[in-house]
C-alpha positions as CSV (number, residue, x, y, z in Angstrom):
1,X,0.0,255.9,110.0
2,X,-0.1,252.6,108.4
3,X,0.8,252.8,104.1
4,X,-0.8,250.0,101.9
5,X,1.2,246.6,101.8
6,X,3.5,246.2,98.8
7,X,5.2,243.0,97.5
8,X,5.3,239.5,99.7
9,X,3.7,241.1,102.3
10,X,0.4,242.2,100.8
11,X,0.8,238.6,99.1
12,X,1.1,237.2,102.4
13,X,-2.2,239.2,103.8
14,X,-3.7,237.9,100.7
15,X,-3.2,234.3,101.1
16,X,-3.9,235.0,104.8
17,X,-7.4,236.3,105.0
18,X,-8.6,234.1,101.7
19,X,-7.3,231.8,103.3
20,X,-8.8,232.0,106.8
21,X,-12.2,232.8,104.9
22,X,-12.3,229.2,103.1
23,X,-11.2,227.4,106.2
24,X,-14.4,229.0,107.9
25,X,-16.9,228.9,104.4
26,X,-15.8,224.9,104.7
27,X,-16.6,224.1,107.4
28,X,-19.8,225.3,106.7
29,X,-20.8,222.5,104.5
30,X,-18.0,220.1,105.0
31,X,-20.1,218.5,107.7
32,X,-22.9,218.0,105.6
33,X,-21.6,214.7,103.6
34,X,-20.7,213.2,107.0
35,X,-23.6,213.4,108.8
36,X,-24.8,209.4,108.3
37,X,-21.5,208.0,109.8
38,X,-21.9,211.2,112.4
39,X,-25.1,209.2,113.5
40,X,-24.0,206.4,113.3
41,X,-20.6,207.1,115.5
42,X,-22.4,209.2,118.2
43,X,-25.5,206.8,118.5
44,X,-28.0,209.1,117.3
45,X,-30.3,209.9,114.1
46,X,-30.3,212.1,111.0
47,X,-32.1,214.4,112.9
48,X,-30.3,215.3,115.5
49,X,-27.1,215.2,114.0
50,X,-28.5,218.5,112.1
51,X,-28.0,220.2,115.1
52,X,-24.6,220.3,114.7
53,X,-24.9,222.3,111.3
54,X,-27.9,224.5,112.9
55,X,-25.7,225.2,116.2
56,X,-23.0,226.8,113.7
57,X,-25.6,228.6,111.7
58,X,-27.0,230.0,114.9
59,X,-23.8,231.2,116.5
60,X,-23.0,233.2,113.0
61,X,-26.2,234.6,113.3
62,X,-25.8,236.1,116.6
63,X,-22.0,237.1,115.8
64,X,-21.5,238.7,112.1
65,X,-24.2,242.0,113.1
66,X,-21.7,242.3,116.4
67,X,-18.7,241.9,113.9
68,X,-18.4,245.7,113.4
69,X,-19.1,246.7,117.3
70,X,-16.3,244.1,118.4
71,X,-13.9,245.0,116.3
72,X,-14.2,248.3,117.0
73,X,-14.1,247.8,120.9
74,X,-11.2,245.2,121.1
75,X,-9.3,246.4,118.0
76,X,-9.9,244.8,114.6
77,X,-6.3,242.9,114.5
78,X,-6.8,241.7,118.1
79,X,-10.3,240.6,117.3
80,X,-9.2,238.8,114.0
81,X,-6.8,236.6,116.0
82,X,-8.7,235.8,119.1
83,X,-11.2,234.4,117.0
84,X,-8.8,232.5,114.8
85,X,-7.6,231.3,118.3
86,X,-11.5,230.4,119.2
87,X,-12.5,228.9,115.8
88,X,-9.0,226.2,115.8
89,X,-9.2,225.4,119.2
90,X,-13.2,224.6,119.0
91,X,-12.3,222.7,115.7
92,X,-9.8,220.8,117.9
93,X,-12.5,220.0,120.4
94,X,-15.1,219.5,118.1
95,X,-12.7,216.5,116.9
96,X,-12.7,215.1,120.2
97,X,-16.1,215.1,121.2
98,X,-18.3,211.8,122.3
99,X,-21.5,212.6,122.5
100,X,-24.0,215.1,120.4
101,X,-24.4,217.4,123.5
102,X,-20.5,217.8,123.7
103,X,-20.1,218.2,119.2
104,X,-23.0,220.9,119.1
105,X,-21.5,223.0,121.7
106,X,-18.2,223.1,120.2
107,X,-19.4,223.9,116.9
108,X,-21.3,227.0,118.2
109,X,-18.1,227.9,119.8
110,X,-16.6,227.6,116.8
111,X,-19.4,229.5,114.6
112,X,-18.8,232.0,116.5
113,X,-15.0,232.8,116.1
114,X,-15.7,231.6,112.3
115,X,-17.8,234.6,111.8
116,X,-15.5,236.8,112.7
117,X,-13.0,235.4,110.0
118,X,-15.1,235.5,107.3
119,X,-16.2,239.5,108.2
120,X,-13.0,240.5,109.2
121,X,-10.6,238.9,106.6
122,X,-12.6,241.1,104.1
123,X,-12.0,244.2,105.8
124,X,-8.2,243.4,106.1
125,X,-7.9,242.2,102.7
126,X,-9.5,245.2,101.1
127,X,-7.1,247.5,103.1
128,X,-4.5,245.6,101.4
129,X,-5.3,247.0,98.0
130,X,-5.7,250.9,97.0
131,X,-9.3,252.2,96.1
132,X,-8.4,251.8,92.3
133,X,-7.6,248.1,92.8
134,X,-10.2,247.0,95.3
135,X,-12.3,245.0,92.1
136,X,-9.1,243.1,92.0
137,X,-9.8,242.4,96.3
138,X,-13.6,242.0,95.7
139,X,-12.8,239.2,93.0
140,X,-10.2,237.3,94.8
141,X,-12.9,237.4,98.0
142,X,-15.6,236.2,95.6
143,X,-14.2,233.5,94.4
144,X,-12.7,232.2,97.9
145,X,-16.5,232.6,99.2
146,X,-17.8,230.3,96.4
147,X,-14.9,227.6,97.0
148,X,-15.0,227.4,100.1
149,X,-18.5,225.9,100.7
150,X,-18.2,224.0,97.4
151,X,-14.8,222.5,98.7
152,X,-16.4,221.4,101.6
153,X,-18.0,218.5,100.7
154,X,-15.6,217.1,98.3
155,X,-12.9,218.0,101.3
156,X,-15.3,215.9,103.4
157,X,-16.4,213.6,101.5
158,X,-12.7,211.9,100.6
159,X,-12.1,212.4,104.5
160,X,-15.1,210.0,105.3
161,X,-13.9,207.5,102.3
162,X,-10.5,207.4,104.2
163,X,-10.4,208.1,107.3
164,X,-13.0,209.2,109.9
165,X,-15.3,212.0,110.6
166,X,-13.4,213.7,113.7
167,X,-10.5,214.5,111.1
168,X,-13.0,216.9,109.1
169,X,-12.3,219.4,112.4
170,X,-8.4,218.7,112.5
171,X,-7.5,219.7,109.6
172,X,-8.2,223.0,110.7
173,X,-5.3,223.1,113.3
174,X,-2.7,223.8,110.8
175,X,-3.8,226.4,108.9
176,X,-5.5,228.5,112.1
177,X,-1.8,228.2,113.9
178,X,-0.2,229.5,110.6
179,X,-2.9,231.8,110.0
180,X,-2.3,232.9,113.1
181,X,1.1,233.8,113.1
182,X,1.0,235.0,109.8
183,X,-1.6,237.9,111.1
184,X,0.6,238.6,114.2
185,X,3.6,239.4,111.7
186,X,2.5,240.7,108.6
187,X,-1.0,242.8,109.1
188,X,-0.8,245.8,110.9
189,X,-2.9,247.8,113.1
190,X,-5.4,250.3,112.1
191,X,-4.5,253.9,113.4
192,X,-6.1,254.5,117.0
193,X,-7.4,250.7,116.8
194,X,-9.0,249.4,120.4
195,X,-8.4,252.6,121.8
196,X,-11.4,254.3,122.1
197,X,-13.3,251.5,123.8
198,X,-14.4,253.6,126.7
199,X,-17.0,255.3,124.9
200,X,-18.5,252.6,123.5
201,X,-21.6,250.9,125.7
202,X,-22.5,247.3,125.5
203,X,-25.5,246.3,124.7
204,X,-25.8,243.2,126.7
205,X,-29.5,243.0,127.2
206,X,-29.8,243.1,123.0
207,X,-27.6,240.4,122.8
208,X,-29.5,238.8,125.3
209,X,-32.5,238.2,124.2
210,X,-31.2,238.2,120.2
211,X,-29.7,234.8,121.5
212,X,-32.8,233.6,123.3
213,X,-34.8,234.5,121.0
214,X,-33.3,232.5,117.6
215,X,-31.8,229.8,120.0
216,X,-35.2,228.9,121.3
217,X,-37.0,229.4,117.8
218,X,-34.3,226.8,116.3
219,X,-35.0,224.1,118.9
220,X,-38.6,224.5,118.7
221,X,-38.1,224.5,113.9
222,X,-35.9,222.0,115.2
223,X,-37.4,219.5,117.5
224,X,-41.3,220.2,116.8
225,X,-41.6,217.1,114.7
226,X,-40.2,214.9,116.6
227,X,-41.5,215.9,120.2
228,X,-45.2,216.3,118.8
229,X,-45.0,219.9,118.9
230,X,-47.2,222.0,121.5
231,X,-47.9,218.5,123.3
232,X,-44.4,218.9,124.6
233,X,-44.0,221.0,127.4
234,X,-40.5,221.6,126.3
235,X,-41.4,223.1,122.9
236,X,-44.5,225.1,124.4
237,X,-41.7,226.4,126.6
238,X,-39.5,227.3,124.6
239,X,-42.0,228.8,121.9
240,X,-43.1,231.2,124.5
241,X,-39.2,232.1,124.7
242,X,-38.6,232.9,121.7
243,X,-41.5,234.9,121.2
244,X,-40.9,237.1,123.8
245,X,-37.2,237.4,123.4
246,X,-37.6,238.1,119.4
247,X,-40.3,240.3,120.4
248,X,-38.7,242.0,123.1
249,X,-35.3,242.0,120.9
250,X,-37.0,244.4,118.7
251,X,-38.6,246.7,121.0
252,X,-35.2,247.2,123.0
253,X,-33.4,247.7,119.8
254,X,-35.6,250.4,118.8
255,X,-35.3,252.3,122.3
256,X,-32.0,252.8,123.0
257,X,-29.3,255.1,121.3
258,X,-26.4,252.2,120.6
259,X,-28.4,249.6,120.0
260,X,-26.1,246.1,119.1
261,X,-28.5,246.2,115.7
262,X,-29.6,248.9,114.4
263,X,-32.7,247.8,112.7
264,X,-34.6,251.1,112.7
265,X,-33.1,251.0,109.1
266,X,-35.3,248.4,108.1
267,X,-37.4,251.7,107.6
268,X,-36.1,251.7,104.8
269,X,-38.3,250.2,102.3
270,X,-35.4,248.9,99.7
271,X,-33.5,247.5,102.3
272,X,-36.6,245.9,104.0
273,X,-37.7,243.9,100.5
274,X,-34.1,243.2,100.2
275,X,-33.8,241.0,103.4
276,X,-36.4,239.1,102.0
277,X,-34.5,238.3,99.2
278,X,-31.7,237.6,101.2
279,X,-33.4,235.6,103.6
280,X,-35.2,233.2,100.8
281,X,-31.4,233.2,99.0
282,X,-30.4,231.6,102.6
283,X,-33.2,229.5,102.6
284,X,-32.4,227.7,99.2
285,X,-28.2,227.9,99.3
286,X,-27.9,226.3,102.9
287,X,-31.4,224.0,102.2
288,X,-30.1,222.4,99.1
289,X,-26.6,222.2,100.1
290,X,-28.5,220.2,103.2
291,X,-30.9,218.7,101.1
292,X,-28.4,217.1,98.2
293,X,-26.0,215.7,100.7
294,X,-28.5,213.2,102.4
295,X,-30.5,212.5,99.1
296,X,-27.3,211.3,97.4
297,X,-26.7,208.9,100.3
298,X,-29.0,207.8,102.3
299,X,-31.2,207.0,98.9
300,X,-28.7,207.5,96.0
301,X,-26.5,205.6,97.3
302,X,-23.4,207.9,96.8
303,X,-20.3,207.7,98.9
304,X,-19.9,210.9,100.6
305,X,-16.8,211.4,98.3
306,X,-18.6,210.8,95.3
307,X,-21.0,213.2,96.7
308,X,-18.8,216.0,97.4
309,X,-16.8,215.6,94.0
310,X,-20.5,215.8,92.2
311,X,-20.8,219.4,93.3
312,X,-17.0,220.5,92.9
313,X,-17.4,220.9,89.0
314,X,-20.0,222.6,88.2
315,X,-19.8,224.7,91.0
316,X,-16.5,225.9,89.4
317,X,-18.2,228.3,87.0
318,X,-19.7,230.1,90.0
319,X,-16.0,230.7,90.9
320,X,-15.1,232.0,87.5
321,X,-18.3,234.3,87.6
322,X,-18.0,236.1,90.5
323,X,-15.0,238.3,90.5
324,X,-16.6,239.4,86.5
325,X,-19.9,240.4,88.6
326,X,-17.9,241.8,91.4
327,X,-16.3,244.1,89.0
328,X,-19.6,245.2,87.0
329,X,-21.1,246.1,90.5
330,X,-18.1,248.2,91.2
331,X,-18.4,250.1,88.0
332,X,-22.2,250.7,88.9
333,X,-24.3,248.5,87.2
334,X,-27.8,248.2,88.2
335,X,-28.3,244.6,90.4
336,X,-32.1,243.9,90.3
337,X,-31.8,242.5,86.5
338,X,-28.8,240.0,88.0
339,X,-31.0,239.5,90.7
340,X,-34.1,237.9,88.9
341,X,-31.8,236.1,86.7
342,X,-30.3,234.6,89.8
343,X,-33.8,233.6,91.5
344,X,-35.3,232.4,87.8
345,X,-32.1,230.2,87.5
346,X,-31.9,228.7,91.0
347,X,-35.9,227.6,91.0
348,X,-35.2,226.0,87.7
349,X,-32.4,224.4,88.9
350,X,-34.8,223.2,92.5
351,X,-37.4,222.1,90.0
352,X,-34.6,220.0,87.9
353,X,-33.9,218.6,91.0
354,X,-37.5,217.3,91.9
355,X,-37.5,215.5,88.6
356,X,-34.9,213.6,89.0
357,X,-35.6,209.2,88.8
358,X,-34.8,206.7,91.4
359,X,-32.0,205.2,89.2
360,X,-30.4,208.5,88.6
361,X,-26.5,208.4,87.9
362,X,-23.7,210.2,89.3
363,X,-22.9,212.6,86.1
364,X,-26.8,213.5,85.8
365,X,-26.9,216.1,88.4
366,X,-23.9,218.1,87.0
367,X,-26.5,220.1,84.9
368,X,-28.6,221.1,88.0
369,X,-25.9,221.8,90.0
370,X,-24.5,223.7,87.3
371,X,-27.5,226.1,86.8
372,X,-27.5,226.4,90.6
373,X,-23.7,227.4,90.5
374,X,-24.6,230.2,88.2
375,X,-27.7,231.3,90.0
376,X,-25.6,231.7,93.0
377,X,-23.2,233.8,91.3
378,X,-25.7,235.9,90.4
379,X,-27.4,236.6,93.6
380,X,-24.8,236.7,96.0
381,X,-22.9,240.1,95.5
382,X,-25.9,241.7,93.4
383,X,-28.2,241.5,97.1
384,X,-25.0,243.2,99.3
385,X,-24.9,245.8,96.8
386,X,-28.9,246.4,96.7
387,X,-29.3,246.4,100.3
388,X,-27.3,249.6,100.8
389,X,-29.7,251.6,97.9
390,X,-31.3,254.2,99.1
391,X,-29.2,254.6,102.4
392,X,-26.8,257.5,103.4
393,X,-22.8,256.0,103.1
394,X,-22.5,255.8,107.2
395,X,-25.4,253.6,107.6
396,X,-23.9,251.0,104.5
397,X,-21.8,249.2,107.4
398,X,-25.0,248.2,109.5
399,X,-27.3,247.9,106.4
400,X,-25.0,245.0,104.6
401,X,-24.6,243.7,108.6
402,X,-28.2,243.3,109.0
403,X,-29.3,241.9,105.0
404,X,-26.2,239.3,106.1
405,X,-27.7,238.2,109.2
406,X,-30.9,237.7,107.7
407,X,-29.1,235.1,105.4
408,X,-27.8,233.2,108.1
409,X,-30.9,233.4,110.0
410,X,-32.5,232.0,106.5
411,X,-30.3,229.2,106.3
412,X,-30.8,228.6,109.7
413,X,-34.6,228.2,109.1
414,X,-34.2,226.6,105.5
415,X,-32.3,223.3,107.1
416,X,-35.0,223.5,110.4
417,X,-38.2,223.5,107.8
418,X,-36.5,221.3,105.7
419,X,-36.0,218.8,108.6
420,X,-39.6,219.0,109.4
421,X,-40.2,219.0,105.5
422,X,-39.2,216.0,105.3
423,X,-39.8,213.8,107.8
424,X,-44.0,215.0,107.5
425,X,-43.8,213.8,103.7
426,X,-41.7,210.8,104.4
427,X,-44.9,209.3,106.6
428,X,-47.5,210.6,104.0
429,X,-45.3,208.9,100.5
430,X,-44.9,205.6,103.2
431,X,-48.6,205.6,104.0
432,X,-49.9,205.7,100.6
433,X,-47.1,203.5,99.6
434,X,-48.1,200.9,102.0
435,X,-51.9,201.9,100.9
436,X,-51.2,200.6,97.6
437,X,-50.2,197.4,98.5
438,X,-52.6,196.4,101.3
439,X,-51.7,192.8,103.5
440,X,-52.7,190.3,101.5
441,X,-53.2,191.5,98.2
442,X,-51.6,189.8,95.2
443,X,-49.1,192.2,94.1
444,X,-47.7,191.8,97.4
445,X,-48.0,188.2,98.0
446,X,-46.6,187.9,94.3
447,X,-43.7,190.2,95.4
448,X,-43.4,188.5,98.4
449,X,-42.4,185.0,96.8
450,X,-40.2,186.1,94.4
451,X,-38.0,187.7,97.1
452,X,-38.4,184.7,98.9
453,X,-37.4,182.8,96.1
454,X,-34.6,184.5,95.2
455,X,-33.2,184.3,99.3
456,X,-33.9,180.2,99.3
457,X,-31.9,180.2,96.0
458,X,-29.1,182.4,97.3
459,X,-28.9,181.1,101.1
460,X,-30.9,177.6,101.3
461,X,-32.5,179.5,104.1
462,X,-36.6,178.6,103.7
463,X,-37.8,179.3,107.5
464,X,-36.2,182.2,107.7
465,X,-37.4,183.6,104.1
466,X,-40.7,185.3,103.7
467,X,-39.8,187.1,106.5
468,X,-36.4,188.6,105.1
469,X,-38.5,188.9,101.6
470,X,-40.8,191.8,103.9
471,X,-38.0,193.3,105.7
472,X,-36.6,193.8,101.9
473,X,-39.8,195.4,101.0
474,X,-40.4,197.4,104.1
475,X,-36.6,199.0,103.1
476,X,-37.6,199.7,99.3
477,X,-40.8,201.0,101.0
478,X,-38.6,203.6,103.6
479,X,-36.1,204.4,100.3
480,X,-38.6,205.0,98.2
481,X,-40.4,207.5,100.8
482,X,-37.7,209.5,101.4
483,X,-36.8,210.0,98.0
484,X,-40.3,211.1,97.3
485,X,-39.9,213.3,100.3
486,X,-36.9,215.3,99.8
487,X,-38.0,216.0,96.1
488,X,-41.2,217.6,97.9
489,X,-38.3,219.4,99.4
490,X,-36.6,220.8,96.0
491,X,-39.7,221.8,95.0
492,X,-40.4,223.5,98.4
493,X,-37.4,225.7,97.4
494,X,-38.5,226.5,93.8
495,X,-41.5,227.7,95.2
496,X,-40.4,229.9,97.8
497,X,-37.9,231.4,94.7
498,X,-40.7,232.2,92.7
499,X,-43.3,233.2,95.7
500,X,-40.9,236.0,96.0
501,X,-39.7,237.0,92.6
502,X,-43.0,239.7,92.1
503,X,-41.4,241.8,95.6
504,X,-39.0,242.7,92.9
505,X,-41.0,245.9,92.0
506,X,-40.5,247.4,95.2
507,X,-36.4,247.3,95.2
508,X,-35.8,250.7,94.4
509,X,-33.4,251.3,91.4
510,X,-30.4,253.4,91.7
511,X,-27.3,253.0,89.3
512,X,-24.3,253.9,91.8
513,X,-20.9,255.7,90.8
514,X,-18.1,254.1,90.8
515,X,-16.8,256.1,93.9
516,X,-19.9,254.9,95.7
517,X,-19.7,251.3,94.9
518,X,-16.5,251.3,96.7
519,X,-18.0,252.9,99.1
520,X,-20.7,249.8,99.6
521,X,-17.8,247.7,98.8
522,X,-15.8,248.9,101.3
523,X,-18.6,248.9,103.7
524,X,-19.4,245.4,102.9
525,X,-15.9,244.6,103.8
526,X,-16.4,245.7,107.4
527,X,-19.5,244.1,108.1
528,X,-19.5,241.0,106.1
């Protein structure tokens, strides 16, 4: 029987499994500041290139509610490393790919041995620590879950300024291959780990239509803009799809005895207002963290450096914040007040966001970002310690599983609406923007000549003039629609956050022990 690390070697599982964790939370976002030269490089639009985020968002979907079930069948240790193995070799071929088809493919290869890293390194770095010091594990996780998505784009973002965007996938080479080795040496195996596979059935057709069912609802979120929606045979298709599988998903789950979900819990009424929460808290961390990105470059005109540094800073005091609200949850206190603070603070910060002017500066979103740090900090570990209210200790495993994969599945759908968000607002701001200033009208002719002006003065270059003085305008016309447009977006979020925020009633209140709150936390290790 295995005795609790001591010394280097629990240091070494430490720095293992944290580590492993931020290499997957990165990658995460670390994409996010590189989509425009992503475009750009593979040929393709803004758009699109969102697929690659989606595709990874949709593979942890499908993955972290299997976490528990895999690690069980294969052995947790095996598990862990095999997908450390999947998640550096897809970031190696993600890093080589040429064309979009190719890039989204290998990142929902790699999503899905990066879910496994972030669940599993929990579990092993928790069995690392004795029950007395698990706050010390639950506060070294925490603030390794908030770096790692805040280091992404500031990771990403310097790449971009010096390099190019393949080498956002390379760096993860290294660190799997040491992180690797590390786990083959220095954690060890659970007692009986792997070995009682044979009684454990797969649920294949579960799985089955789970993955239908989200990967056809994405494409349609997706692609419904751009393809006209139901005039597309495509999306009509692939509606039906994912109606049926989602539909079918549900009933299957609910008629057989080891089903790959178990969401007959959602029963449960606490845990059932809780995914809500959890969903919406998806929607706005992965929509902003999309949102903000693009915004700051495409009308900002940040480098993706800049961009990334912007949100390293203030997202700093989430980091400090969540091991001191890791260790009041341990000692019982009641989550729902840290809850609506959480929600209150991260639609203030969506609304300070929407007010922001055309010739904002760099340091002027710190204080946004800064409230939306804190608001994090306060939802994130408050919501996995809510959804297990109100359920008996063996179900906390598949509770915290399911309220998890409702927060992928929000992101998921936050960066899909938000797509779709966007682009409707974008020709609504341009056609009253063009409405305002008909052909032929003398603000525009007035405009018109001083361009022109300004070009003949600059270049000598009269034929050729007036028309560069309209393309000018036409491109202060686009810039100033999507600025209006993802705005309409911030808002969007600070809406759904306070749409919400009544549901709180129904979370049932019950102040844990501190025996049973690492008994969720442990839980929450296992299926995170």
């Amino acid at each position: 029987m295995s005795t609790t690390p001591k010394g280097i070697a629990r240091a070494i599982i430490v720095l293992t499994t944290v580590t492993a964790a931020v290499m997957e939370l990165i990658d995460t976002s670390i994409v996010n500041v590189a989509l425009s030269e992503m475009s750009g490089s593979l040929g393709v639009n803004i758009e699109d290139i969102s697929w690659v985020i989606t595709s990874y968002a949709i593979a942890n979907v499908i993955i972290i509610p299997l976490t528990g079930f895999l690690a069980s069948y294969f052995g947790r240790k095996n598990y862990y490393i095999v997908s450390m193995i999947i998640f550096t070799v897809a970031s190696y071929m993600c890093g080589q790919s040429t064309t979009l088809v190719e890039l989204i493919g290998w990142r929902f290869i790699q999503g899905i041995g990066g879910g496994a890293l972030l669940s599993t390194s929990q579990s092993i770095l928790f069995d690392a620590f004795e029950p007395k010091d698990r706050p010390i594990a639950a506060g070294l996780f925490g603030m390794g879950i908030v770096l790692g998505p805040t280091l992404g784009p500031t990771l990403g973002g310097y790449i971009i300024d010096h390099s190019s965007w393949p080498l956002i996938f390379m760096i993860n080479i290294p660190v799997g291959i040491a992180a690797t080795l590390l786990t083959f040496y220095f954690v060890e195996k659970k007692p009986n780990e792997g070995k009682h596979k044979d009684k454990i059935k797969i649920d294949y057709t579960g799985i089955l239509l789970l993955m239908a069912g989200i990967g056809c609802l994405q494409f349609v979120l997706e692609r419904g803009q751009a393809e006209d929606w139901l005039n597309s045979e495509a999306i009509r298709i692939c509606s039906v799809i994912a109606v049926l599988g989602l539909v079918g998903f549900i009933f299957y789950e609910l008629s057989i005895p080891q089903p790959a979900v178990n969401i007959r819990l959602l029963g449960n009424r606490n845990l059932a207002f809780t995914t809500i929460f959890t969903f919406v808290a998806g929607f706005g961390l992965f929509t902003s963290v999309f949102i903000y990105p693009v915004l700051a470059q495409r009308v900002l005109g940040f480098t993706a450096y800049e961009t990334g540094n912007s949100l390293l800073l203030p997202t700093m005091a989430a980091v400090i914040l969540m091991p001191m609200i890791g260790k009041m949850m341990s000692k019982g206190v009641t989550p729902i007040p840290l809850i609506i603070i959480g929600y209150i603070l991260f639609s203030v910060y969506a609304f300070m966001s929407a007010s922001v002017s055309p010739d904002v500066g760099k340091s002027d979103f710190f204080w946004p970002l800064l409230v939306r740090a804190v608001g994090i900090a306060f939802c994130q570990l408050p919501l996995i310690n809510q959804a297990v209210v109100g359920l008996e200790p063996k179900d906390y495993p598949t509770g915290i599983s399911l309220n998890n994969m409702i927060r992928q599945l929000g992101g998921a759908f936050g960066i899909a609406v938000a797509n779709n968000f966007v682009a409707t607002r974008y020709a609504q701001h341009r056609s009253d923007l063009v409405s305002a200033m008909p052909a032929g009208s003398f603000q525009l002719n007035e405009r018109v000549n001083a361009i022109s002006q300004g070009i003949i003065a600059k270049t000598g270059d009269v034929a050729g003039a007036t028309t560069k003085a309209y393309t000018t305008i036409s491109y202060a016309v686009d810039k100033q629609a999507y600025y209006l447009s993802y705005l309409d977006s911030f808002r969007l979020i600070g809406i759904f956050f306070l749409i919400v925020l009544p549901m709180v009633a129904f979370l049932r209140v019950k102040k844990k022990t501190a025996a049973e709150a690492a008994v969720a936390m442990k839980a929450a290790s296992e299926s995170h």
